[in-house]
C-alpha positions in Angstrom: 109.0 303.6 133.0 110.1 306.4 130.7 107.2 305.2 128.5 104.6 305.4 131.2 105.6 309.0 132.0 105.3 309.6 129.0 101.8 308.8 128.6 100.9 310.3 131.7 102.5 313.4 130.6 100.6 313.4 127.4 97.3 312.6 128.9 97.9 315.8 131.3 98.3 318.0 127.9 95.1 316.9 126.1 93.2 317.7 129.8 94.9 320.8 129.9 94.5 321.0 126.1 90.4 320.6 126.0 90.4 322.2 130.1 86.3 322.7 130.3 85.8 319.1 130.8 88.2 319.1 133.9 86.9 322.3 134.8 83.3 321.6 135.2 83.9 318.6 137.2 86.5 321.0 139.9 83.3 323.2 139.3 80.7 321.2 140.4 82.6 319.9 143.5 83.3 323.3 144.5 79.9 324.4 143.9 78.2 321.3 145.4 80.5 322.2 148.7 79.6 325.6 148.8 76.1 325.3 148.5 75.4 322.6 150.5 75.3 324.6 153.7 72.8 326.7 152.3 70.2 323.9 151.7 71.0 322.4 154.9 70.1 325.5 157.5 73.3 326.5 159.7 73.2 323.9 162.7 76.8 323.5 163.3 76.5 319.8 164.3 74.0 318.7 162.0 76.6 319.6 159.1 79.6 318.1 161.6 77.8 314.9 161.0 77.0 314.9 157.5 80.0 317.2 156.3 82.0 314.1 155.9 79.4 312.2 153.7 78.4 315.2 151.6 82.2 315.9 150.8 82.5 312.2 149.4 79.3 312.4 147.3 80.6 315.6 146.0 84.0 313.9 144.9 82.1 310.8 143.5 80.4 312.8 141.1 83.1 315.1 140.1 85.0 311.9 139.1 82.1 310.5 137.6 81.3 313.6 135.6 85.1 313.4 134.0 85.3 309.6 133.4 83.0 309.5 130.6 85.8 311.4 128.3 88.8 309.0 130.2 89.0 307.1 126.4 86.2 307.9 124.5 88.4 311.1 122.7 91.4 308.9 122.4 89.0 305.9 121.0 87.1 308.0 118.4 90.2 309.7 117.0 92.2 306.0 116.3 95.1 307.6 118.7 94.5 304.9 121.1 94.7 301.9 119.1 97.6 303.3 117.5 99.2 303.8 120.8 98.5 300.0 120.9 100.4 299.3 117.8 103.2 301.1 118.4 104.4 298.1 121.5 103.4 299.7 124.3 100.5 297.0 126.0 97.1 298.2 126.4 96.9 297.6 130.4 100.0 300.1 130.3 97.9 302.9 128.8 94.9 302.6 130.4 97.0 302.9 133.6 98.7 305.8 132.3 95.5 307.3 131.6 93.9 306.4 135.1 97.2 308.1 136.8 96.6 311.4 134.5 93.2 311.6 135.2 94.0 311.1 139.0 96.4 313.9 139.4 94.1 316.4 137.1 91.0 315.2 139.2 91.2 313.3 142.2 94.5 315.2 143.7 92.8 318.7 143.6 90.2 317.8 145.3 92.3 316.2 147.9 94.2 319.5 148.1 90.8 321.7 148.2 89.5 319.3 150.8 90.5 321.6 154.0 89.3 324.5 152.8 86.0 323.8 151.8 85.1 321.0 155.4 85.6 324.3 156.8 83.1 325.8 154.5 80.7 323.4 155.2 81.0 323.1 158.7 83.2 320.1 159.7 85.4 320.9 162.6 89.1 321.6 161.0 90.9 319.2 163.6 89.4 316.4 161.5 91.1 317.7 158.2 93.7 314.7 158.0 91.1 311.6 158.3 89.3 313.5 155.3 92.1 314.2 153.5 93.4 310.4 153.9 89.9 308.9 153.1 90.0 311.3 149.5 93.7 310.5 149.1 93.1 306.7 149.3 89.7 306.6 147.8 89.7 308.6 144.7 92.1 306.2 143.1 90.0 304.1 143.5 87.1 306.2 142.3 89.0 306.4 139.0 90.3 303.0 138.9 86.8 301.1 139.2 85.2 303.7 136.9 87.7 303.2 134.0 86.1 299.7 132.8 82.5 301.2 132.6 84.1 304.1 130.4 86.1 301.7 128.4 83.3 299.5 127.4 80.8 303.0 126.9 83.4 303.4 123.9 83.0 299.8 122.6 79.5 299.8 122.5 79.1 303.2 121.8 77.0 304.7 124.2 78.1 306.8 127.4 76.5 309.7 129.6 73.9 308.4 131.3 74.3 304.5 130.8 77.9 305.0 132.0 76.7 306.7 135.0 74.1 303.7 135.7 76.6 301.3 135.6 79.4 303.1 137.7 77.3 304.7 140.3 76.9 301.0 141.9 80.6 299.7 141.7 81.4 303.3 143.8 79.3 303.1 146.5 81.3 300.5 148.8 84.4 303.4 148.5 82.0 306.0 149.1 80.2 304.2 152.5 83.8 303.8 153.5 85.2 306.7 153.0 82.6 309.1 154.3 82.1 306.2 157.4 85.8 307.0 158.8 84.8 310.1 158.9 81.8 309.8 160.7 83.2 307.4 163.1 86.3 309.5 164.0 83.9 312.1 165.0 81.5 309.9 166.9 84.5 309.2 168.9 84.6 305.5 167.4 88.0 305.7 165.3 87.7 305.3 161.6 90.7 303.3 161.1 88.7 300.6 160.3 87.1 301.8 157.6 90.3 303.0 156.4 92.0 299.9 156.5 89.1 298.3 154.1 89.0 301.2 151.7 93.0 300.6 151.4 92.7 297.0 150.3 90.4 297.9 147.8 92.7 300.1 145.9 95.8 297.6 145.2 92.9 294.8 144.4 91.7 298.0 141.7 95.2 297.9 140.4 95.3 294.3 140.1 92.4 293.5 137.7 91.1 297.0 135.9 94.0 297.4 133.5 92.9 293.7 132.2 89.1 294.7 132.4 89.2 297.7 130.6 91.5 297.0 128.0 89.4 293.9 127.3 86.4 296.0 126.7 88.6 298.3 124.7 89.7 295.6 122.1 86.0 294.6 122.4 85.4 298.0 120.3 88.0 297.0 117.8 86.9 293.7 117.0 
């Protein structure tokens, strides 16, 4: 455990260390938020219905903007296999490295999330299903992004192919996500949809430290 914090506890430093990468992806959600209003006219329940799904889109691609740097630094430099060497296992630092990016990505946009649904027009008393859907789904985000970025580094290639091949994997938390949010404003509950985007975060646990520390040794092989 006191290895894993650690990791996590370096991982924050280098974000905070090289802070425009994080920066421009908090940029671009706020950015994305703020202007979306203005290309969408000022009907207040047009944006009440689409304020949900244009907040998760938003947060997909402010995660997927920062993913592309989750190893590829650490990969290039040989810090991460020596990480490797040094006995702590592979699945444990690409955790550690999911976590870190997480908390310097996913959880301020969970925290911003109130603020700006009252920017762009979604009614404030639904503030806690959005702030659920982001707090449960942008693990996930992370998690089911971090095998695409692993194997960018082993083949050498990221930006745009890395976006091809996460955008897809994404989309079932994204339908969810912004779908509880519409359907607890149509009056239909979105507990459903919160009780599938759940189950898909512990099954994320479960198999993406194996996946992308398999595509990571790929790179060293």
């Amino acid at each position: 455990m006191n290895k894993f914090c650690r990791l996590i506890l370096r991982d924050i430093h280098l974000v905070i260390k090289g802070s425009s990468d994080a920066a421009a992806a908090l940029l671009f959600y706020l950015l994305a938020i703020i202007m979306f209003p203005l290309s969408s006219g000022t009907e207040s329940t047009l944006l009440t219905s689409i304020a949900g799904g244009a907040i998760w889109v938003a947060a997909l691609f402010s995660s997927l903007l920062s993913l592309d740097r989750l190893f590829r630094s650490d990969f290039e430099d040989g810090s991460l296999e020596q990480l490797a060497l040094s006995g702590i296992s592979l699945e444990t630092i690409v955790l550690s490295k999911c976590f870190a990016h997480w908390l310097t990505n996913g959880l301020p946009i969970v925290i911003l999330s109130p603020i700006l649904a009252l920017i762009i027009g979604l009614d404030f008393s639904y503030w806690w299903i959005l702030c659920l859907t982001l707090l449960i789904g942008t693990p996930s985000l992370t998690l089911i992004g971090a095998t695409p970025a692993a194997l960018s580094c082993a083949i050498g290639k990221g930006g745009v192919l890395t976006a091809l091949i996460i955008l897809p994997l994404m989309l079932p938390v994204l339908i969810l996500g912004s779908g509880a949010i519409t359907a607890e404003i149509s009056g239909l509950g979105g507990f459903g949809h919160i009780y599938a985007l759940t189950a898909i975060l512990p099954l994320s646990l479960l198999a993406v430290p194996f996946l992308a520390s398999k595509a990571l040794r790929l790179g060293w092989e």
